[in-house]
N, C-alpha and C positions, 0 to 999 in steps of 0.2 A: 266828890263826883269826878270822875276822870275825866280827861281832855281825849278828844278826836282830832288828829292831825289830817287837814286835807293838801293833796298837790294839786295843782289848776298847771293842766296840759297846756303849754304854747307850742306853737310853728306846728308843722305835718311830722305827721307819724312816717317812718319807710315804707309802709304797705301805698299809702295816699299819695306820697310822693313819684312813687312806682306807677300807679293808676294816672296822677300827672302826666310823667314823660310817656308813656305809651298811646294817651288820648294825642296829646302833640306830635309824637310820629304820625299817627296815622292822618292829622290836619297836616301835617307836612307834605307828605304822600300825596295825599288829594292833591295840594296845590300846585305841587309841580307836576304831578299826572296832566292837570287841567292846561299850564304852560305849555309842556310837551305835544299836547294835542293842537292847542291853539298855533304855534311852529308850525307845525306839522300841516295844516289846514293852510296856513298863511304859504308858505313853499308849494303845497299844491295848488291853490289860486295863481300864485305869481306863474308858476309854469303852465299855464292854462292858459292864463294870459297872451301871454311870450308867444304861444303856441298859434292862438288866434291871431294875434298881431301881425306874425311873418306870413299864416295862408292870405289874408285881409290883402296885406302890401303885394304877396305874390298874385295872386288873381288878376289887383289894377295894373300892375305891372304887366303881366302877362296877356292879355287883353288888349292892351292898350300897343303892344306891339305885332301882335299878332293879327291884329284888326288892321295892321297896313298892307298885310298881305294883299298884292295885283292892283293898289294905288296907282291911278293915270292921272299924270298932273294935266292933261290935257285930251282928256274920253273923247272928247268928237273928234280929234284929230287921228287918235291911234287906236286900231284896236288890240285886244290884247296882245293877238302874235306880232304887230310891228311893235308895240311898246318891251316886250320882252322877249326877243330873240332865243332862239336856243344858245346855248354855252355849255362849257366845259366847265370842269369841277374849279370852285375856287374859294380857299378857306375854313375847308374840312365841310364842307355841303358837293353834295353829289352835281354829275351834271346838268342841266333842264333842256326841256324841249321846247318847241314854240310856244309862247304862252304861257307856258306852265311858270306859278308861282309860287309854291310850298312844295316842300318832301321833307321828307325825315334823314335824319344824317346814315351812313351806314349801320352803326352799332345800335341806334334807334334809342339813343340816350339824347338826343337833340332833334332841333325842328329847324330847317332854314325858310327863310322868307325872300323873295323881292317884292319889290314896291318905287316908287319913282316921288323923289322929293318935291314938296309941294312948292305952289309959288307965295308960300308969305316971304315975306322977306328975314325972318330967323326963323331957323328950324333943327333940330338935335337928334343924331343918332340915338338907338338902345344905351350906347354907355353915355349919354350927355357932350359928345365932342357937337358941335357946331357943323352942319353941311353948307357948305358955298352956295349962293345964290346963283341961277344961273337962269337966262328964259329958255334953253335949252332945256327940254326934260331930263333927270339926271337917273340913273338906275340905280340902288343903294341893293345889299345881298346883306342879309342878318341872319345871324344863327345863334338860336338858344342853344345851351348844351347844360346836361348836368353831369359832375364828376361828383364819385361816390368816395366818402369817406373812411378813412382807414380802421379796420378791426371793432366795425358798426358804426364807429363814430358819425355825426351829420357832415354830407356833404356841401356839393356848392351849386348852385347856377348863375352860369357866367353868360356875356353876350358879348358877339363880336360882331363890328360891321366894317363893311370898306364900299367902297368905288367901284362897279362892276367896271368904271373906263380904266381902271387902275388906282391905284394909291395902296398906302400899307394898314391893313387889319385895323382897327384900335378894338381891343379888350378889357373887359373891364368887370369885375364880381359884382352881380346882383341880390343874392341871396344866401344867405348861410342858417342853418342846421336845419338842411332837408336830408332826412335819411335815402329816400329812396324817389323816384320821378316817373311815371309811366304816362307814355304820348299815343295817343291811338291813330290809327294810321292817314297818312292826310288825303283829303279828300279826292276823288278824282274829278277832273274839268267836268264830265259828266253828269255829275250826282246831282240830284236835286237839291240835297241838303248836302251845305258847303259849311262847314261849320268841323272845331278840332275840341277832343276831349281831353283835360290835362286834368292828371291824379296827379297829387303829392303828398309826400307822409312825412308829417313833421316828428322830431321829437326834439324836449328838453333837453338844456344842456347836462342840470343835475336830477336825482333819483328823491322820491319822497317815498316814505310807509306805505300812502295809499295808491302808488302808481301800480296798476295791473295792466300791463302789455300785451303780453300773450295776444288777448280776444280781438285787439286791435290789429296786430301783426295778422292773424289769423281772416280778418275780414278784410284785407288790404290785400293779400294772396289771394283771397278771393276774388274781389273786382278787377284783380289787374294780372289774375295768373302766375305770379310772380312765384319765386321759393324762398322768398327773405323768412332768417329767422333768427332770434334774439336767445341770448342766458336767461335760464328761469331766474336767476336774481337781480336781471334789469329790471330796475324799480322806476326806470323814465316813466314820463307822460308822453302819450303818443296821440296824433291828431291827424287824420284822412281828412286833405280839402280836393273836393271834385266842380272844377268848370269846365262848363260849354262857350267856347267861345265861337261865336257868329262869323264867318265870312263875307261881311257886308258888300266886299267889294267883287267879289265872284260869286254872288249872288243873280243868278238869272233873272 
């Protein structure tokens, strides 16, 4: 009776091994696709963030000194044209008339304010310098202004105040990566509604996959007239904050 030799196959064959590594590329694939996205997701949040963060800070900020505009530290004593006399240009702010407490700078890239320092006993200009105490009402002259960054890059808005009896400017940077700044005209003594409208258009510092500009830039031109406009390959995150700030104190 003859004998039957059998082989008993171990380990993978080349075909099965081949079927191996190509299942494991393609799990490879996937998982860094999935990483790649999740980045990707994580950088647009964070710039979104960022984006929220600086309009948030600029609005109280913004607000909060624009809201000094035609402050009489002493209302029954003076009215507005004795508390604010007319003057000449000072500080890169135009000249004023009796009274008058807000205008826009010439280039209309800034907004200057008076106001009269109050009687607590501390009190801090725009850039945080300390104003002297005085029972004398004091007249204080502030001007926002925004300079525009180089070859798109975000700008800055700065604030400067001084002493309408004298003294020297202090300036100081409040806000950095505003692309662009639009201030609507300020109000006349007249108007019933005393009140100023401030646009500003943020963008990120860096570019993610899903930044789509364009439609921004585009609705930003719209509300404010402007002709700003960006490379199709700007992949910023771009963010339009709109406030109305109240004129409480020239308020009829």
């Amino acid at each position: 009776m003859g004998q039957t030799s059998r082989t008993l196959q171990t380990g993978l064959s080349l075909i099965e091994l081949m079927v191996a590594l190509l299942l494991s590329c393609f799990l490879i694939l996937g998982v860094t696709q999935v990483y790649v996205d999740d980045k990707q997701h994580y950088l647009f949040q964070q710039n979104q963030i960022g984006n929220e963060e600086s309009s948030r800070f600029a609005a109280l900020f913004l607000q909060d000194i624009l809201a000094r505009a035609g402050y009489r530290a002493k209302p029954q004593a003076q009215s507005m044209a004795l508390a604010f006399p007319a003057r000449g240009g000072l500080n890169g702010c135009p000249a004023f008339d009796n009274g008058e407490v807000i205008k826009l700078t010439a280039d209309r890239q800034g907004i200057c304010i008076r106001y009269q320092r109050g009687m607590e006993s501390k009190e801090s200009d725009c850039t945080g310098a300390a104003i002297d105490f005085s029972e004398t009402p004091i007249n204080v002259l502030t001007r926002l202004s925004f300079t525009k960054g180089a070859a798109g890059k975000g700008g800055e808005i700065s604030c400067s105040s001084v002493l309408e009896s004298g003294g020297v400017p202090v300036t100081a940077s409040v806000l950095g990566g505003v692309l662009d700044m639009h201030i609507s005209a300020a109000p006349g003594r007249t108007m019933r509604t005393q009140a100023v409208l401030l646009s500003l258009l943020f963008a990120s510092d860096g570019g993610t996959r899903g930044g789509e500009g364009k439609p921004v830039i585009d609705k930003w031109n719209e509300l404010t007239s402007s002709k700003l406009t960006i490379a199709d390959s700007d992949r910023r995150i771009f963010r339009i904050s709109q406030n109305i700030v109240t004129l409480r104190n020239l308020t009829p």
